[in-house]
C-alpha positions as CSV (number, residue, x, y, z in Angstrom):
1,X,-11.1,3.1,-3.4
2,X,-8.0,1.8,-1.6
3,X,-5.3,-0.3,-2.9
4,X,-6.4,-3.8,-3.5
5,X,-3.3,-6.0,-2.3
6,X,-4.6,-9.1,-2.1
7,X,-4.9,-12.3,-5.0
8,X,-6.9,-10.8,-7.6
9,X,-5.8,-12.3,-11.6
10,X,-8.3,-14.5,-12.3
11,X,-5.2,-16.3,-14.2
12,X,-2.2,-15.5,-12.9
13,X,0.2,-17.6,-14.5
14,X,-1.7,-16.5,-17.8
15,X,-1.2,-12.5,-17.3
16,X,3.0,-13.6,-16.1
17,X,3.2,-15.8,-19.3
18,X,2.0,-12.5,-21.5
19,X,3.8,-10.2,-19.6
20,X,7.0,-12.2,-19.9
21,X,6.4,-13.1,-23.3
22,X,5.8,-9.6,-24.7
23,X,9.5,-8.7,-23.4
24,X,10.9,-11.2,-26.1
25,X,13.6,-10.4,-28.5
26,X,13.6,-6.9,-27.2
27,X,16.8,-5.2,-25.7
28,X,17.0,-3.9,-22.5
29,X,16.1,0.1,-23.5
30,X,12.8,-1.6,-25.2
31,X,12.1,-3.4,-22.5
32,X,12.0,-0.3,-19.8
33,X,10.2,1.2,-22.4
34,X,7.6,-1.1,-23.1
35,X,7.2,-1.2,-19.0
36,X,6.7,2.6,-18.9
37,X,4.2,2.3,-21.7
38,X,2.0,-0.5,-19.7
39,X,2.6,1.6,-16.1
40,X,1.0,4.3,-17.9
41,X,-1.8,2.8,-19.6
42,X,-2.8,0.8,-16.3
43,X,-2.3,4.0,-14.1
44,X,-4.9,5.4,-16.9
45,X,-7.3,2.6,-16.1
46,X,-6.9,3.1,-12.2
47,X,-7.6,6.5,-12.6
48,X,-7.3,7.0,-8.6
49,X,-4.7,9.4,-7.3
50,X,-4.5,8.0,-3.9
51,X,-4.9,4.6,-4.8
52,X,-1.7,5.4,-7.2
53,X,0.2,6.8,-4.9
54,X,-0.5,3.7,-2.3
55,X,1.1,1.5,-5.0
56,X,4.1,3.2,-5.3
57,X,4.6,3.7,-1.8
58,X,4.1,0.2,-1.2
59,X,6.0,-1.1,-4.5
60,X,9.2,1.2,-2.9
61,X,9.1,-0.8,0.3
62,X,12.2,-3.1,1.3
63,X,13.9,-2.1,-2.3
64,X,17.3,-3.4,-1.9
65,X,19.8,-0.5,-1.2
């Protein structure tokens, strides 16, 4: 299965709302942690090596240095 880049949240603004929201009133440390926790759990779902390592190849591309 390759790496679907392309428009795919049936509600976008709906997932960014929860994924902002879920970050309130915690500190910074929480908040790297609760993003480690979710990476996890959706790299669980994925469940595809390659398709995996696609995304973080593609989510390290034109990173600031």
């Amino acid at each position: 299965m390759p790496l679907n880049t392309k428009a795919n949240l049936g509600d976008a603004d709906g997932f960014y709302e929860s994924l902002v929201g879920a970050h309130d009133g915690l500190t910074a440390a929480q908040s790297e942690a609760l993003n480690a926790r979710l990476i996890l759990l959706l790299a669980n779902h994925i469940g595809d090596l390659a398709v995996l390592r696609d995304a973080i190849t593609k989510a390290r591309q034109n990173i600031p240095k």
